[in-house]
N, C-alpha and C positions, 0 to 999 in steps of 0.2 A: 390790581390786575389790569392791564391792556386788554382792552376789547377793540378788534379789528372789526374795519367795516365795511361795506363792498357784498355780492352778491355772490351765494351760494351755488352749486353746479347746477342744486336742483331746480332752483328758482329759474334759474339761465334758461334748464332745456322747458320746463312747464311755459315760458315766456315763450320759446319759439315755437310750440306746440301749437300756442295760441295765435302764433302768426300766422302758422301755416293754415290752421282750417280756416280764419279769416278770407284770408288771400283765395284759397279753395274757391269760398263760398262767394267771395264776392266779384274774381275773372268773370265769369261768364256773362256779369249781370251787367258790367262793365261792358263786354262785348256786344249784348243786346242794346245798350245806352249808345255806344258807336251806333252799328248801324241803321239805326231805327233815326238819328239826327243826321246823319249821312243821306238815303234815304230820301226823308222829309226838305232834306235841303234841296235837294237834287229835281224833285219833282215840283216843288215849290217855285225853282227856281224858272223854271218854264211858265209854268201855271203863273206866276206875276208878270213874266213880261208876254204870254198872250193877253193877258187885261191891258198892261199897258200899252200894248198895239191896237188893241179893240178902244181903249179909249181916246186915243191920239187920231187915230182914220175920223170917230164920230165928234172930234173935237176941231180937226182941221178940216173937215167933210173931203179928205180922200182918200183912196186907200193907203192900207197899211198892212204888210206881211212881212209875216214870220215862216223865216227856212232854214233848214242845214244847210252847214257851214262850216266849218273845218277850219277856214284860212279866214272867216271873220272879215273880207270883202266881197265875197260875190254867192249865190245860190250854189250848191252842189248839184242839183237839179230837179225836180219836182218830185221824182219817184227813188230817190233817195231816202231812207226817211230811219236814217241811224243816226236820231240825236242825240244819241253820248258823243257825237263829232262836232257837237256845238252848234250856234244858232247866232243868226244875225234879226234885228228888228230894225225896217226902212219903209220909208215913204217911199211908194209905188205910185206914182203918176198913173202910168198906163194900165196897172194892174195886170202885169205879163209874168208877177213871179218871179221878176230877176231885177238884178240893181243896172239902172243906167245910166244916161250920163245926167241929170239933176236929180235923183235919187239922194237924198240924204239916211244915210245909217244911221240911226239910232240908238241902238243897243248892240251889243257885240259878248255873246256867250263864249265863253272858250271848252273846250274837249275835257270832258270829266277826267279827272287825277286814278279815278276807282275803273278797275275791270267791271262796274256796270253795265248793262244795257239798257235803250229806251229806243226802243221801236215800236211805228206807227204801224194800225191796221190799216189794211186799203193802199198801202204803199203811199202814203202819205209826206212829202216833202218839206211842202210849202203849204201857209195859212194866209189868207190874203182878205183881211177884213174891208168890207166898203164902210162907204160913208154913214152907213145908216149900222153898224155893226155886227151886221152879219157875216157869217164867214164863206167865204168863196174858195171852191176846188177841193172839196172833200166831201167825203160821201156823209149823209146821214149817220150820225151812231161811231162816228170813227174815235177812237181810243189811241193813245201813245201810253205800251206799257213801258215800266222799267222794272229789270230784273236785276236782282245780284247775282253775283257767280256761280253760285253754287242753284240759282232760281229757286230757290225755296221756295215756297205759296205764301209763307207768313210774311214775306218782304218784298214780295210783288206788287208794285201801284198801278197806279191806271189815271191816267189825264184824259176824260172824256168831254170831246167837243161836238156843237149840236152844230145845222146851219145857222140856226137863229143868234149864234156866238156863248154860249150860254157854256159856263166849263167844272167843271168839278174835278178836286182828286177824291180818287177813290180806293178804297179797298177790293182786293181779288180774294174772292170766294166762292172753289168747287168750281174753276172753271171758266170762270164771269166776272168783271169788274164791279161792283156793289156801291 
């Protein structure tokens, strides 16, 4: 007798059965895995380079600010303060918040790829650390959230900066950065 070999109809559809609730169960979690590392990058990615301006001003003893920037040459302007438009970090001689002519750029953010937001309270633009690293031109308690598009609370961060230059990300909770 010939015995053929190769899989049954029934085998085939119980296989895709088990594809499907797989794939079900595992999109979303997938989803949450994006932007929770989207997100995290995103917020991180500020949050590293105001340390590395805060330590470059108390390393060269001058200042050092960090602004939106959009074109990645020059400040948008102080009370601008929509940094998903990107962000420059430069040596500030005068400490005027703008780049001039011996002003050396440092670092150059470009414009987030994500319909994110990341807006400063206080209209916050510019960050202009001195030599001793504290931060100049911003108010007490000021916070840069970023929100995703749909602003969910679960996906809302929070970059809070003190004068003292002191920075944390943090978690939004009911309201409040945590």
């Amino acid at each position: 007798m010939n015995k053929l070999s190769g899989f049954t109809l029934v085998e085939m559809l119980i296989t895709v059965a088990l594809v499907a609730i797989l794939l079900t169960i595992g999109i979303p979690s997938f989803r949450y895995v994006t932007n929770s590392n989207r997100i995290a990058a995103e917020i991180n990615g500020l949050l590293g380079d105001m340390q590395f301006a805060r330590a470059e001003a108390v390393k060269e003893g001058q200042p050092v600010t960090v602004c939106v920037s959009a074109g990645g040459t020059a400040c948008d302007g102080v009370n601008v303060n929509t940094w998903q438009n990107g962000w420059i970090v430069f040596s500030d001689a005068n400490a005027n918040a703008a780049v001039d002519a011996g002003d050396v750029i440092l670092r150059v953010q470009k414009p987030f790829s994500s319909t994110d937001t990341f807006v400063a309270t206080n209209a916050v633009g510019a960050v202009t650390f001195n030599r001793e690293g504290y931060a100049n031109g911003i108010a007490n308690g000021t916070s840069i959230q970023l929100h995703d598009v749909a602003s969910t609370h679960s996906w809302i961060r929070c970059l809070s900066l003190s004068l003292v230059g002191m920075m944390a990300s943090q978690t939004y909770n009911g309201g409040t950065c945590q």
